[in-house]
C-alpha positions, -999 to +999 in steps of 0.1 A: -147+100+097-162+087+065-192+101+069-175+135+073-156+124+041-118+124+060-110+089+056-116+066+026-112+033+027-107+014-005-110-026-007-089-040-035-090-076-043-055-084-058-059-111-078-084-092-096-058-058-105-027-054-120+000-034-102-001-003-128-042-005-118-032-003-082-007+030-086-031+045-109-061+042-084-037+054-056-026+081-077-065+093-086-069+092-047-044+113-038-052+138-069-090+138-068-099+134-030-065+159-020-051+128+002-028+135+028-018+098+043-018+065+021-020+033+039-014+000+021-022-032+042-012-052+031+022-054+012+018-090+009-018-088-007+000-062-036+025-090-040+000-112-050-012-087-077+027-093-094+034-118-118+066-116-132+070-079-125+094-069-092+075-056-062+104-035-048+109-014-079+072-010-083+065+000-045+098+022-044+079+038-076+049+044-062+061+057-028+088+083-044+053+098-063+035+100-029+063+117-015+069+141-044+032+151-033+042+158+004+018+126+013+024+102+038+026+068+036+026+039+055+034+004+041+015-028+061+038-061+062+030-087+084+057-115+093+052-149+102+075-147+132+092-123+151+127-139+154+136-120+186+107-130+203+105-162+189+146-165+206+127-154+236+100-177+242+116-207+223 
């Protein structure tokens, strides 16, 4: 699939970009490569990216652009512990 050019992955390190760098980069994807589906694994790693800015306004922003654009878009968040199962095998 990449070779064919229908699936670009992008490595971000998020120490090393500022959340308006992120959206802008995700925002060039979707306008230059005609994107259809946006994953971001991991929610967690874009946290890191935040200083004293607030990651829910910022993702909420990000997402209501994507979905102005009729893309798809699927947010990664891994949890420590599922408590359900955690009930279950506790």
């Amino acid at each position: 699939m990449i070779e064919r050019r229908t699936l670009s992955v992008v490595k971000l390190e998020p120490l090393s970009s500022t959340p308006d760098k992120f959206a802008n980069q995700v925002c060039l994807e979707v306008e230059e490569q005609g994107s259809r589906i946006i994953m971001i694994d991991s929610i967690a790693g874009y946290q890191l990216s935040f200083q004293k800015q607030e990651l829910t306004r910022n993702l909420h922003s990000l997402c209501k652009y994507l979905q102005s654009q009729d893309i798809t878009t699927i947010l990664i968040n891994e949890v420590e512990t599922i408590k359900y199962l955690d009930k279950i095998y506790n």
